[in-house]
TORKOL-4160 file (C-alpha; in steps of 0.2 Angstrom, whole numbers, padded with zeros to 4 digits, m for minus):
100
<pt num="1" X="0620" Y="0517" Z="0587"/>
<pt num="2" X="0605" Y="0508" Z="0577"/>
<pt num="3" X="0605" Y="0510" Z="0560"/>
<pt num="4" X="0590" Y="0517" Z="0551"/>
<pt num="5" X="0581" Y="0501" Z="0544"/>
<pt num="6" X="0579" Y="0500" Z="0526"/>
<pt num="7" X="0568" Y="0487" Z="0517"/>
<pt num="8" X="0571" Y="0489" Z="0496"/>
<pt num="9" X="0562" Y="0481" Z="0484"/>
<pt num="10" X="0561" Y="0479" Z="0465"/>
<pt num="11" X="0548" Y="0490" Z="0466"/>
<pt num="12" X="0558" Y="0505" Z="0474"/>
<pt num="13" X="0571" Y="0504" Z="0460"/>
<pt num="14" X="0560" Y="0513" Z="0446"/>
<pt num="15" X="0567" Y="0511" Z="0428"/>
<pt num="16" X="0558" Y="0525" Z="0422"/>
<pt num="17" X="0561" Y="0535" Z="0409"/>
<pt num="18" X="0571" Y="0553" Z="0412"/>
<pt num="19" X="0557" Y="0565" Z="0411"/>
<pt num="20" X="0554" Y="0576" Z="0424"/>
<pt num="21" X="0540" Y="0571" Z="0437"/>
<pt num="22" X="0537" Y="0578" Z="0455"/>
<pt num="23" X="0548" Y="0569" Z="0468"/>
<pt num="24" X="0536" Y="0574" Z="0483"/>
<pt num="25" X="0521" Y="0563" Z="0474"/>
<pt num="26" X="0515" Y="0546" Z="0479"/>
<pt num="27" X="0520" Y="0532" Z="0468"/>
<pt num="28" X="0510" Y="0531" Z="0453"/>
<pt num="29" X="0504" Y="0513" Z="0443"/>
<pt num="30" X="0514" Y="0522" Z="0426"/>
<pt num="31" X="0528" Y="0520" Z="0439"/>
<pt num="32" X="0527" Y="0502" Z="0442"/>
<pt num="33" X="0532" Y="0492" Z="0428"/>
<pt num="34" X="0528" Y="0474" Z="0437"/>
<pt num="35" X="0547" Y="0468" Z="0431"/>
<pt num="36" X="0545" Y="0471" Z="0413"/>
<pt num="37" X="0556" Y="0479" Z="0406"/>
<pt num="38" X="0565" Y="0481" Z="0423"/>
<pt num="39" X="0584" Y="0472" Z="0423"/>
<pt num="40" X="0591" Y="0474" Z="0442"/>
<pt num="41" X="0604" Y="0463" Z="0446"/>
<pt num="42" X="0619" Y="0463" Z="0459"/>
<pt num="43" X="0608" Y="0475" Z="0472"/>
<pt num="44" X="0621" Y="0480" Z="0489"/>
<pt num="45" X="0620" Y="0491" Z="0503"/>
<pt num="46" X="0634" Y="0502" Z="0506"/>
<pt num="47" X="0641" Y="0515" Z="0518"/>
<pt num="48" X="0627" Y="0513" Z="0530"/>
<pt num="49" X="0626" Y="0525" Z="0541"/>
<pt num="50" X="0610" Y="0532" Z="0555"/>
<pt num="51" X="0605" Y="0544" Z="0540"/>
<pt num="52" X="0613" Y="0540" Z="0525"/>
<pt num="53" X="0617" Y="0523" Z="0512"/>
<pt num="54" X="0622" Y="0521" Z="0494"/>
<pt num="55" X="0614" Y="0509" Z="0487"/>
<pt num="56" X="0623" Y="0501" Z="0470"/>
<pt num="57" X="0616" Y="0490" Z="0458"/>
<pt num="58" X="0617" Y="0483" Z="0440"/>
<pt num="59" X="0602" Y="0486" Z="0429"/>
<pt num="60" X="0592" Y="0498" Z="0417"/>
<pt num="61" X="0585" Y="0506" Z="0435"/>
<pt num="62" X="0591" Y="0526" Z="0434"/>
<pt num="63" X="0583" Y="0528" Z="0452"/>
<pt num="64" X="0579" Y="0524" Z="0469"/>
<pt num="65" X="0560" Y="0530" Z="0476"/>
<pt num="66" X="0559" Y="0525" Z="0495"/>
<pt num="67" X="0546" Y="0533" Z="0508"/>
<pt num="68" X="0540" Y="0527" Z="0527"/>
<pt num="69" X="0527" Y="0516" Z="0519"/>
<pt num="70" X="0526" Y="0508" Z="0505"/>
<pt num="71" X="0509" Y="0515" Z="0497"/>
<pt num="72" X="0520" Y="0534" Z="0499"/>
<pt num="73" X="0535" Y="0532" Z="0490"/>
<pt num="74" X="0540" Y="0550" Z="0491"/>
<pt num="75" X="0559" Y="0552" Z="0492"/>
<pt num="76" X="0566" Y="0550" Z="0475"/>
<pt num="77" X="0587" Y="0549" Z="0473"/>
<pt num="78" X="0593" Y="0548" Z="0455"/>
<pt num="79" X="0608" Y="0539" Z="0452"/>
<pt num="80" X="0623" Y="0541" Z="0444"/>
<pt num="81" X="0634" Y="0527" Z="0431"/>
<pt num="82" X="0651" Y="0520" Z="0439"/>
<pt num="83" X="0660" Y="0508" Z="0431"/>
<pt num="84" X="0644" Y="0499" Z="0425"/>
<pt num="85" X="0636" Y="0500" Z="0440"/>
<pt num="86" X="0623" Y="0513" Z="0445"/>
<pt num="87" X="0624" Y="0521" Z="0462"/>
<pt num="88" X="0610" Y="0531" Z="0472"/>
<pt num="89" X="0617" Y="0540" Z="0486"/>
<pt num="90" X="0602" Y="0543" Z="0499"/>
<pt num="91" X="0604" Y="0554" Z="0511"/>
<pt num="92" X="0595" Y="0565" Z="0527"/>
<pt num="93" X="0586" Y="0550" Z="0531"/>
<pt num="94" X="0577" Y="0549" Z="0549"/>
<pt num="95" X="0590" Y="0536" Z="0561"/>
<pt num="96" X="0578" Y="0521" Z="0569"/>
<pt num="97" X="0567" Y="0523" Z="0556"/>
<pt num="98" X="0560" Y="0509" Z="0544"/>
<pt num="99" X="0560" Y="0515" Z="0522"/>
<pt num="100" X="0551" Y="0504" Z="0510"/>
């Protein structure tokens, strides 16, 4: 079974602020904050599976935004605080397929 391929970067993990925005839109530049204000630390994959991961990370980051190319990154999971660590749990994710 090959597992979907997933390529994260800093720019995936958005610490934006929690207002509401519309998850099906393309990344904006208001989204990117070029590693300002951005505190990511300790980033793992976990639970792989063909559709799914949780991806855990230390940071001011409160979600994942991830699409099949990187000028469209249209799937936005918000994560939750454990123990200190903030988890995104993405899910429905096409199997063989490569995410940015």
């Amino acid at each position: 079974m090959k597992i979907a391929a997933l390529i994260f970067s800093l720019v995936a993990l958005t610490g934006c602020l929690q207002e509401a925005s519309d998850p099906k839109t393309s990344l904006s530049s208001d989204d990117i904050h070029n590693g300002e204000n951005l505190k990511i630390d300790r980033l793992f994959l976990q639970q792989l599976s063909a559709k799914s991961v949780m991806i855990k990370w230390r940071g001011n980051a409160d979600r994942v935004r991830l699409g099949k190319s990187p000028s469209k990154l249209d799937l936005v999971f918000t994560a939750s605080i454990e123990e200190g660590h903030r988890i995104a749990k993405v899910s429905n994710l096409d199997p063989d397929t490569e995410y940015f």
